[in-house]
Phi, psi and omega in degrees: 000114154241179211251019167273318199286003170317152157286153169302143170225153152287122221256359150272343163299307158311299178324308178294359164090021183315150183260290168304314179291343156313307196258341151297349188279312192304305161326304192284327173255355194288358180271283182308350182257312188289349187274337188266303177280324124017277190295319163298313206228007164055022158185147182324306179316308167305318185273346157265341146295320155357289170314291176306299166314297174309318190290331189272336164269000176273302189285345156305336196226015156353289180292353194263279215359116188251335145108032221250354201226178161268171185290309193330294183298301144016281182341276185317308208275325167313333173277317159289358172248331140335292218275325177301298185312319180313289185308343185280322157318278176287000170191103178258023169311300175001111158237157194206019175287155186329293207280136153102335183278302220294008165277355196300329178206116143319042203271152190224118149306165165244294160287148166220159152231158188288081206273009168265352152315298156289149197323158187272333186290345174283320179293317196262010179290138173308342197267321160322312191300304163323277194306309182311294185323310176321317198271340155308301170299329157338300194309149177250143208341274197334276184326295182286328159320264219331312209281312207272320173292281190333287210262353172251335175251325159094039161268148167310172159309319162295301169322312170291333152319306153354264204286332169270015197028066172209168195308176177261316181296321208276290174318317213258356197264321152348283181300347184264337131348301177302290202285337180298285168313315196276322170314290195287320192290304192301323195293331172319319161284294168323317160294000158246022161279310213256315176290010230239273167336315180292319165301310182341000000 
């Protein structure tokens, strides 16, 4: 999903309380926001509060928007900063602050496989699809915002900084992370996909 391809709103008609632009805005993000806490905190319950909570800090604080941002990102950051608190709240071990996360894992892949080696029905099969969700939730929180705003919800790099308040160098080093580990866990799979194949 990107949030670039969003419809347009008029942000005085929101300020002014329109009822209908409100509720085309809530229509337009309510998939990617239950999806984004969703993703976050793994169950339905959490993610709909989320959900709620960000529409309800959007129409409370409308009027402050200073638009210093895009509304998209706006959004995204009143939803990710829900869904961070919620998680901080149940494990507050968590830290996901500017400093002190790009230490969360030193990780180096080992494996890779060549997935363009494989079949296109093999890539897009529900059972792929599966194992990618596993390996998203896998990721650890500092890691999985960033994987899921950058590369799933489809904000830039900037936008994603944005919305997490963190550097943009802090955001692109997250993310080569996120995708290295997402890489290494799927080549595990695809690779008994491909000798699988390979017997054939």
């Amino acid at each position: 999903m990107n949030v670039q391809l969003q419809p347009s709103f008029s942000i005085e008609a929101l300020r002014s309380g329109d009822r209908d632009e409100f509720t085309r805005l809530v229509d337009a993000y309510s998939g990617p926001i239950y999806g984004l806490g969703l993703r976050m905190l793994r169950r339905e319950q959490d993610a709909e509060d989320v959900l709620q909570n960000t529409f309800v800090k959007v129409l409370q604080n409308i009027r402050g928007f200073e638009e210093r941002s895009s509304l998209s990102t706006w959004i995204y950051r009143i939803a990710a900063n829900e869904a961070l608190m919620m998680l901080r709240k149940m494990r507050p071990e968590v830290n996901l602050d500017d400093q002190g996360a790009d230490g969360d894992e030193d990780f180096m892949p080992v494996q890779f496989v060549d997935w363009g080696a494989l079949p296109e029905e093999t890539l897009e099969s529900g059972e792929a699809k599966v194992h990618l969700e596993r390996a998203i939730e896998a990721l650890p929180e500092s890691l999985r915002v960033v994987f899921i705003l950058r590369d799933l919800e489809g904000l830039s790099i900037k936008e994603t900084s944005e919305a997490l308040n963190l550097t943009e160098t802090n955001v692109k080093t997250r993310l080569l992370r996120a995708r290295l580990n997402l890489r290494e866990k799927l080549s595990v799979y695809f690779g008994e996909q491909y000798f699988k194949g390979v017997e054939k």
